[in-house]
PyMOL CGO cylinders between C-alpha atoms (Angstrom):
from pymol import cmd
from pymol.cgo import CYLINDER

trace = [
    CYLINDER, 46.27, -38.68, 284.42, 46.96, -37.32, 280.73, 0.3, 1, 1, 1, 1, 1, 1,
    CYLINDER, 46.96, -37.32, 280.73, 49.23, -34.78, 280.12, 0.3, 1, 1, 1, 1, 1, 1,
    CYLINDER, 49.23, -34.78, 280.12, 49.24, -32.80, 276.97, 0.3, 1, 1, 1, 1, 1, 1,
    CYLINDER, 49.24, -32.80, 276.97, 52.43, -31.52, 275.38, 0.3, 1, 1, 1, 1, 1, 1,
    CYLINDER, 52.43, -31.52, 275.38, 54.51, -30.41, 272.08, 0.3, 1, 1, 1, 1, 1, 1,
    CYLINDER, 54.51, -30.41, 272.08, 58.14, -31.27, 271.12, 0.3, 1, 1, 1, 1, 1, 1,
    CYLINDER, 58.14, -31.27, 271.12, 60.34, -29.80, 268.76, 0.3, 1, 1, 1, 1, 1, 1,
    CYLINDER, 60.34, -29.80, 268.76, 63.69, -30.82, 268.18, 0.3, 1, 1, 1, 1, 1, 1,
    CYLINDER, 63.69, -30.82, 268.18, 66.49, -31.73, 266.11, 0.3, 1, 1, 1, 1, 1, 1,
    CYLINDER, 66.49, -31.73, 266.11, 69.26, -33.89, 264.85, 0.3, 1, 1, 1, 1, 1, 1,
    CYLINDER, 69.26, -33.89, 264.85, 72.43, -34.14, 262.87, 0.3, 1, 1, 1, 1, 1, 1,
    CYLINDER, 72.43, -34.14, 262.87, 74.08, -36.71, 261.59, 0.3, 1, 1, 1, 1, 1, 1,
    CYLINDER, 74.08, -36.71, 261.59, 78.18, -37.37, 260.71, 0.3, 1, 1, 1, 1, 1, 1,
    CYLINDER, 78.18, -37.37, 260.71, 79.52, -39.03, 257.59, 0.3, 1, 1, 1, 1, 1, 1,
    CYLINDER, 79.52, -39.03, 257.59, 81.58, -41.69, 260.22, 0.3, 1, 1, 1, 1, 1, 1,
    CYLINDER, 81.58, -41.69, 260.22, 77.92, -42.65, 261.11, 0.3, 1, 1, 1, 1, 1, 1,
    CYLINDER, 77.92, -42.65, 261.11, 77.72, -40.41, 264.55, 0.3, 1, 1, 1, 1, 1, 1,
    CYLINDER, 77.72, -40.41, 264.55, 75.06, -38.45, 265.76, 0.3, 1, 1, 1, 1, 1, 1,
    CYLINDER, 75.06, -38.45, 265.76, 73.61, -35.65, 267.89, 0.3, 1, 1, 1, 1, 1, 1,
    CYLINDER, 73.61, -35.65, 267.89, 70.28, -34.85, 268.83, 0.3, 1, 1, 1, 1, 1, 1,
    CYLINDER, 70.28, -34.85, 268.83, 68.63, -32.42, 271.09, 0.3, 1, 1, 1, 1, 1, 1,
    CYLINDER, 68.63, -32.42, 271.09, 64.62, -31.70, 271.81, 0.3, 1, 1, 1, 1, 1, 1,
    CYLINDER, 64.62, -31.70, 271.81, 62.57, -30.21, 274.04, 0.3, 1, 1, 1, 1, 1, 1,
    CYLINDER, 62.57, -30.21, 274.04, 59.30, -30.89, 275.35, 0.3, 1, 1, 1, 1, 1, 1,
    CYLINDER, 59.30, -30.89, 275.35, 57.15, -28.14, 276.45, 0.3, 1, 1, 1, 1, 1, 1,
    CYLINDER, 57.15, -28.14, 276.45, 53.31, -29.49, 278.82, 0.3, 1, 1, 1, 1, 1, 1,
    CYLINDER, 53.31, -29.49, 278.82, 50.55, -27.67, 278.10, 0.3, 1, 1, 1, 1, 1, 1,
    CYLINDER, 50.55, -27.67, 278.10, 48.42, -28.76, 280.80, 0.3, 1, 1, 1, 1, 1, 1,
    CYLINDER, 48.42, -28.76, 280.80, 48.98, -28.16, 284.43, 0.3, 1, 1, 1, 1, 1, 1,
    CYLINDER, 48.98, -28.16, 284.43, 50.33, -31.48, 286.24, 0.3, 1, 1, 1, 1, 1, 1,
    CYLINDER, 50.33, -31.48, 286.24, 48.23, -31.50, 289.62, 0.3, 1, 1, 1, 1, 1, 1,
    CYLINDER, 48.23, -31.50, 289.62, 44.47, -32.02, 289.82, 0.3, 1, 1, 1, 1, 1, 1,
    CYLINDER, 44.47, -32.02, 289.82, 42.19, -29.73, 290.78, 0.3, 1, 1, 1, 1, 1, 1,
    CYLINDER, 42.19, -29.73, 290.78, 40.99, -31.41, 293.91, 0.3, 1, 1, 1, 1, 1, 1,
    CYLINDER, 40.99, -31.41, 293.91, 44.12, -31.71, 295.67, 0.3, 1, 1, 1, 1, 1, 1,
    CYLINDER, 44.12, -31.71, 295.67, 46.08, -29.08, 297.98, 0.3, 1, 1, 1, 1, 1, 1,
    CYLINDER, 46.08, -29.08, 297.98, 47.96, -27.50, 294.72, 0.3, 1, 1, 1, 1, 1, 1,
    CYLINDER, 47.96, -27.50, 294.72, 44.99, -26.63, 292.69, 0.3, 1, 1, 1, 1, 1, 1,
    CYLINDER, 44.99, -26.63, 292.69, 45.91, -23.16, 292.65, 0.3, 1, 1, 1, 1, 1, 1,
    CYLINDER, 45.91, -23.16, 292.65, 49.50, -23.85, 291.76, 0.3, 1, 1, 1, 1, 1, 1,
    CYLINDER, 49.50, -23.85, 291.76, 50.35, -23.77, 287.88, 0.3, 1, 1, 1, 1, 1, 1,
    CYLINDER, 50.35, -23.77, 287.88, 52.71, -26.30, 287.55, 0.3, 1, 1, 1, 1, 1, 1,
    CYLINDER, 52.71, -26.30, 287.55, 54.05, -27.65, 283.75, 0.3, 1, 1, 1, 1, 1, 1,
    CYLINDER, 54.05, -27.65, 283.75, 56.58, -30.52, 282.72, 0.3, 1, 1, 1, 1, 1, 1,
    CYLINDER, 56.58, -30.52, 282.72, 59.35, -29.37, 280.76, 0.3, 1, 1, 1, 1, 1, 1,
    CYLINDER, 59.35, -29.37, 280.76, 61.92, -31.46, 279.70, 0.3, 1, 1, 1, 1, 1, 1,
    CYLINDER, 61.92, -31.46, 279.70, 65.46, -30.89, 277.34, 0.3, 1, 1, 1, 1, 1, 1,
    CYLINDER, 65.46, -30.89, 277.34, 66.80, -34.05, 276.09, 0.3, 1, 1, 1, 1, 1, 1,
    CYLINDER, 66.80, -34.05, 276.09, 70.23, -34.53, 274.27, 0.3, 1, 1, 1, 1, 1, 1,
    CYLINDER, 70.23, -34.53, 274.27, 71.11, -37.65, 272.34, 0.3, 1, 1, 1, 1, 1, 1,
    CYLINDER, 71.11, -37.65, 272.34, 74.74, -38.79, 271.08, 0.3, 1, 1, 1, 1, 1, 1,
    CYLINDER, 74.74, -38.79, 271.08, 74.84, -42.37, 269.09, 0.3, 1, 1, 1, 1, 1, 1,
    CYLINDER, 74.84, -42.37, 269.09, 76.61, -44.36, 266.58, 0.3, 1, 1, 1, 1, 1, 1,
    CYLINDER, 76.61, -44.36, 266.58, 74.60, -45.94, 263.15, 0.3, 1, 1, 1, 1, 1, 1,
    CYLINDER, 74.60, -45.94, 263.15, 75.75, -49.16, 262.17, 0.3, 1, 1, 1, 1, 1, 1,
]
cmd.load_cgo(trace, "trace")
């Protein structure tokens, strides 16, 4: 299965070498096949990810 998608996101990062990210991810394509019981049903990933590190 292939699902197609577009992220945007960003990050930020501290002069003590810390940092914070956040993106989210946004399917364009609907995640069921069209032979199956949920054909009709227009379903979508979507996903928020947040990020907080430390560069060596």
């Amino acid at each position: 299965d292939f699902d197609f998608s577009g992220a945007l996101g960003v990050g930020y990062k501290f002069d003590n070498g810390f940092f914070l990210s956040a993106r989210y991810t946004h399917g364009f394509s609907s995640i069921f096949k069209e032979d199956t019981i949920f054909e009709d049903v227009d379903a979508r990933n979507s996903v928020w990810q947040f990020g907080l590190g430390f560069s060596f």
